[in-house]
N, C-alpha and C positions, 0 to 999 in steps of 0.2 A: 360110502360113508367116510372111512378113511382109505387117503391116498398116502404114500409115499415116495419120497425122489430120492433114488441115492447116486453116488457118487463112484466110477469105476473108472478115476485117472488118478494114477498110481500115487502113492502118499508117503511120503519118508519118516523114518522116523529114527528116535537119538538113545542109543545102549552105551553109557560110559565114555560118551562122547565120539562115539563112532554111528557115521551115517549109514543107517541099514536101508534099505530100497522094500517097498511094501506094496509090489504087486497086485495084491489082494484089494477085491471089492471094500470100499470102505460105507459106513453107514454113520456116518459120521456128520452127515447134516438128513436132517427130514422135518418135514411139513407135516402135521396133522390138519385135518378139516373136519368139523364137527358140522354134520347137519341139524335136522328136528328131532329132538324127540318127545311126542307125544304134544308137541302144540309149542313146545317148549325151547326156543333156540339161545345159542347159545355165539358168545362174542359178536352180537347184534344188541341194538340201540333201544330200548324200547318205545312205545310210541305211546305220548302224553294223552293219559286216556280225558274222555270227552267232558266237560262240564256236565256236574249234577243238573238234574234236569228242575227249573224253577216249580214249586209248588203254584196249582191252582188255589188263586183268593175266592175267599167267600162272599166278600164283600167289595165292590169297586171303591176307589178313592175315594168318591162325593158320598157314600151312605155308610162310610165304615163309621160304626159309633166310636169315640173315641173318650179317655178318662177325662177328657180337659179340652176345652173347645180351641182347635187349632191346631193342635198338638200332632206332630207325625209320628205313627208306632214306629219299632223297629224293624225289622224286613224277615225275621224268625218270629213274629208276631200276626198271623195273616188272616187271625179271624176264625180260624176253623175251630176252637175250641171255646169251652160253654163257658161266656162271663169273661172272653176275653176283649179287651177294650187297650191295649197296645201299651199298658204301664211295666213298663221296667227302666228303670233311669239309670241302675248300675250294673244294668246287661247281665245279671243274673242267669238268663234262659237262652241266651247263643248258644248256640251248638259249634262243640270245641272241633276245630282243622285240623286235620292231622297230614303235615307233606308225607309226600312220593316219592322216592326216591331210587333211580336208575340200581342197577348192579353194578359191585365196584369192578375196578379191572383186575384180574385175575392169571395175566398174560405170564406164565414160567418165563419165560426167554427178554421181559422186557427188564431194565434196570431196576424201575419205577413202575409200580400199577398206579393210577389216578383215581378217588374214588368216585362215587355213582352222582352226577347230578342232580339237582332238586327237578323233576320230569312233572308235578301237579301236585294237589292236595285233593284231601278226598273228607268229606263231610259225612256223620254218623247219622241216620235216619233218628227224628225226632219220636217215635215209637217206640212203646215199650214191648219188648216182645214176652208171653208166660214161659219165660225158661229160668232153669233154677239161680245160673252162672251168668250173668250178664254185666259185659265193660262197664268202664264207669263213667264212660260220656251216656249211657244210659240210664244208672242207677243214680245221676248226680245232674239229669238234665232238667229240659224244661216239664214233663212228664211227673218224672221226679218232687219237683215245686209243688206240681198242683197238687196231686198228692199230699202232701205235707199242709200245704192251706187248706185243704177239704177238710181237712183230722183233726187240723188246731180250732178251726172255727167250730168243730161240732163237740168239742169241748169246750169249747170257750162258751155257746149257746148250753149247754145242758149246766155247768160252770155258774154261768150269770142268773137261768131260771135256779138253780138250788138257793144262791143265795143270796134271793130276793124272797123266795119263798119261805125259807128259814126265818131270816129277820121281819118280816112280818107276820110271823106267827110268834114267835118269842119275843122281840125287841133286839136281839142280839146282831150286832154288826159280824158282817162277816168275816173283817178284820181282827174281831176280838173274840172270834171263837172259839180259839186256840188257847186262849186267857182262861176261856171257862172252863175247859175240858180238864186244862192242867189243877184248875184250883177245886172245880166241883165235881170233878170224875165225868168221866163219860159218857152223854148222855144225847139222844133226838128229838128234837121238834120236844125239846123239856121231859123228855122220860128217861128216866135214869137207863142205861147199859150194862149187861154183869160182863165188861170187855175192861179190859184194862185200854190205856194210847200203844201199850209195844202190841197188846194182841192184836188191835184194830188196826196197824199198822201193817202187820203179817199177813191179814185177813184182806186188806186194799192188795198188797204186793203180788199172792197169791191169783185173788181175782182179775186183776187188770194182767197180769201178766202172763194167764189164761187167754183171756182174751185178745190181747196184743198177738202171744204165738199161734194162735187159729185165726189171724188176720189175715197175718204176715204168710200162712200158710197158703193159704191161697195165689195161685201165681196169676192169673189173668188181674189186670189192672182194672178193667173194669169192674168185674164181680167184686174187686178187695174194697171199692171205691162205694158202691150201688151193689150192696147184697140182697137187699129186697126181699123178699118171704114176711110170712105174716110177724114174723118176730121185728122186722129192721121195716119193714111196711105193711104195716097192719090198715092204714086207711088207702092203700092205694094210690098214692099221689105221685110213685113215679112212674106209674103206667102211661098214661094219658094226659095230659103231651106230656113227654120224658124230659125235652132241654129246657122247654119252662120251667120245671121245676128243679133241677137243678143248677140252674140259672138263681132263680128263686133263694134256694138254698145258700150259693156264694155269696149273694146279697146280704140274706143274713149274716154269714159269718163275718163278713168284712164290715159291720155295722157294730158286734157284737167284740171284737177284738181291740179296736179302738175307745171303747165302753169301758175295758176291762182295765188297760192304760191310764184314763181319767180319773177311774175309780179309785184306782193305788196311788195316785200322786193325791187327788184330794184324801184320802185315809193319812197321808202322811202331813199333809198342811194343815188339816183343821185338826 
């Protein structure tokens, strides 16, 4: 492991400007050699590890459905997920590169160490994994996204049926709900409330916020996503077939979202 080479012709040296003669073995130059240890060597180069391995497509070029006829997805776009159809135009859902970077030199005896060259990049698996601590090319990916579009549209769909259903029961736009509540108190589907707006308020923040933290509590993405039981699936529909229907599902929401858009800019013009 280590070798040493020394030195036994004789060496002088200067006392008060007198030359003394130094017989003696000196050790005054030596080599070290370091071999492995444990897999792990050391003032050796490392070797630029292999290209990520390409993902298998689901779909070949001629029958990938696409948002727009023509249209080429991006290449972090490959089909394998439910309702995807290749749209993202400000690369939102790339998965972030992160370079590789050799060891720097480290050399005691050189003047100058040089540091570690750029040796590859290495790409973050597009998967969410159930663990509590997760990076944030995970927490902030394309995973991530859906996520987030799943959530908004199924608010955005319970959202839209309330208050369609509200104003044609009362007449009251859903706009000017807020009108009524402040001037005529509190009140559903026209029945008075014994709730104050700060109680009802407390009462939303409490419950929703319940709910958010036993969501969120859940770590597998799937189950946070598709909890299903009689409460979240009472008629069974994403039993049999599953990606139908949540296919199905982002349809709606992506129908439902854009709805909600039209509806506030007309509330604001007419």
């Amino acid at each position: 492991m280590h070798s040493m080479a020394t030195t036994t012709a004789a060496v002088t040296t200067y006392f008060f400007g007198a030359r003394l003669p130094n017989p003696g073995p000196s050790f005054g130059r030596f080599q070290a050699r370091f071999g492995n240890f444990g897999g792990f060597s050391l003032g050796t180069k490392k070797s630029p590890p292999p290209p990520p391995p390409k993902q298998k497509q689901k779909f070949d070029d001629g029958e990938r459905p696409v948002w727009f006829p023509g249209a080429e997805p991006p290449e972090w776009l490959d089909g394998s997920m439910v309702g995807d159809r290749g749209f993202d135009p400000f690369g939102l859902g790339k998965p972030a590169e992160y370079l590789q970077f050799d060891y720097d030199g480290l050399d005691q005896n050189l003047a100058k160490n040089v540091a570690g060259d750029v040796i590859g990049t290495r790409i973050e698996a597009a998967e969410v994994n159930p663990t509590p601590f997760q990076p944030y090319s995970e927490v902030f990916g394309l995973q991530r996204f859906r996520e987030c579009e799943l959530i908004h549209g199924r608010w955005a769909m319970l959202g839209a049926l309330g208050a369609l259903a509200v104003e044609g029961l009362t007449g009251v736009a859903w706009q000017d709900a807020g009108k009524v509540e402040l001037i005529e108190g509190s009140s559903y589907l026209g029945l008075p409330l014994p709730f104050s707006i700060t109680t009802l308020i407390w009462i939303e923040v409490l419950v929703i916020g319940y709910i958010e933290f036993q969501r969120n509590a859940e770590l597998d993405p799937e189950k946070r996503l598709y909890p299903g039981g009689k409460f979240f699936d009472p008629l069974g529909l994403a039993s049999d077939p599953e990606e139908k229907e949540r296919l199905n599902w982002l349809r709606s929401s992506m129908l439902v979202l854009p709805w909600w858009s039209s509806s506030f800019l007309a509330s604001k013009l007419l």
